[in-house]
N, C-alpha and C positions, 0 to 999 in steps of 0.2 A: 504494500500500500504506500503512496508516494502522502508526503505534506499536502499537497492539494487536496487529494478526495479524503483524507482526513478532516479538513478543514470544512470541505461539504458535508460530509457526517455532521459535523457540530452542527452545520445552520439547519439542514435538515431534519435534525434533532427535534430545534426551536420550532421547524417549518410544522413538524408535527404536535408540536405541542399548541402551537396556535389552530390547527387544524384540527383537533379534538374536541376544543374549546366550541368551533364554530359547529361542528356536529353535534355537540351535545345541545348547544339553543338550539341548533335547527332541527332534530329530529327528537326532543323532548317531550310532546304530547302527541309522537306515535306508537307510543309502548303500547304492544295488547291489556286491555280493561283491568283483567286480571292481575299482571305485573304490577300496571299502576296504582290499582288501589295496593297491591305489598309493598309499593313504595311510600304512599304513604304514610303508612302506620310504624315506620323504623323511628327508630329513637335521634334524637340532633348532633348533629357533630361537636364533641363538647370543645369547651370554649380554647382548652391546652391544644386541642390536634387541629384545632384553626391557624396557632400562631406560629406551630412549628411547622407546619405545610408553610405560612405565610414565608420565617424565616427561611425554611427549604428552598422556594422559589428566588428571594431574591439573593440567595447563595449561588444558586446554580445559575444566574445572569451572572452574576460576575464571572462562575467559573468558566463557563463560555468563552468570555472573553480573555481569559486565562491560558483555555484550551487551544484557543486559534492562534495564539504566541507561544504554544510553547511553551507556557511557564512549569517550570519544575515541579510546586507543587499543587498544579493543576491536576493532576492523575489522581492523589491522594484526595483532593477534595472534591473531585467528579466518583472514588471510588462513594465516600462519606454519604454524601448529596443521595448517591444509588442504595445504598444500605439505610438513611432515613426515611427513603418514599417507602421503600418495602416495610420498613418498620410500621412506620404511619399508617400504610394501607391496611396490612393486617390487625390494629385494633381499632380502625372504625369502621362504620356499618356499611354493611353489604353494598356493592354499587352496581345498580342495575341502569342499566346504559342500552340504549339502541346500538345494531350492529355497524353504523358506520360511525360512529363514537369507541366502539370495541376495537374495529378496525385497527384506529386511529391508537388506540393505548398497545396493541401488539405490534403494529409497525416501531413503534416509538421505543418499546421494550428490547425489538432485535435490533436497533440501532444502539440502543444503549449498552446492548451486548456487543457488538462489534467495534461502537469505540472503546470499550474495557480489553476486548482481545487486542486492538489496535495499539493503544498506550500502551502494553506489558509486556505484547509477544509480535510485534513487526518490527517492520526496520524504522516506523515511524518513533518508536520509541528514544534512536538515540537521539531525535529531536530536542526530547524532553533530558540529556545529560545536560548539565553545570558545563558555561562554559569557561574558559583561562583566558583571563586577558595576560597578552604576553606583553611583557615591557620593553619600551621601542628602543 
């Protein structure tokens, strides 16, 4: 994998993360009857997993921009960033989602697997070595 199409990973990342967004308004009240009345009787997202989602996101902006220079320890806090959504996820309540919102969260998923294999285990990683300033 070269620095460029790494570098498209990250936006693409974003690209999908704004595109889930827009699928979950748009296809919101076409859940079958069913589902949605299960959705509404789930309990609220309590007020802690609001603000650590909140912090989580404007974590993962900066890391972004982190990721696309290269920054050293951008690997470590894109790993962080991926280990608190999972966190998150699994104790708040069920998310029941239309399939092009689903879509949109498993694209997003294999791209965040592919920048984790990419940072650790390609050549993009010696990107991410310390560099020496040699004294002139």
């Amino acid at each position: 994998m070269t620095p460029r199409v790494f570098r498209l990973l990250v936006v693409g990342f974003w690209l999908l993360f704004g595109a889930y967004f827009s699928a979950h308004s748009m296809t919101a009240g076409q859940l079958p009857l069913a589902i949605s009345a299960a959705a509404q009787h789930q309990p609220p997202v309590p007020a802690w997993q609001t603000w650590i989602g909140l912090l989580n996101l404007l974590v993962s902006i900066w890391n972004a921009w982190e990721l696309i220079y290269f920054k050293r320890r951008a690997r470590w806090v894109f790993v962080a960033v991926v280990a608190v959504g999972l966190v998150d996820s699994l104790w708040g309540p069920l998310m029941i989602e239309a399939p092009a919102a689903t879509l949109t969260i498993l694209l997003q998923s294999m791209v965040a697997g592919a920048l984790l294999v990419a940072m650790f285990f390609s050549p993009v990683a010696k990107e991410f070595a310390p560099t020496r300033v040699d004294a002139a």
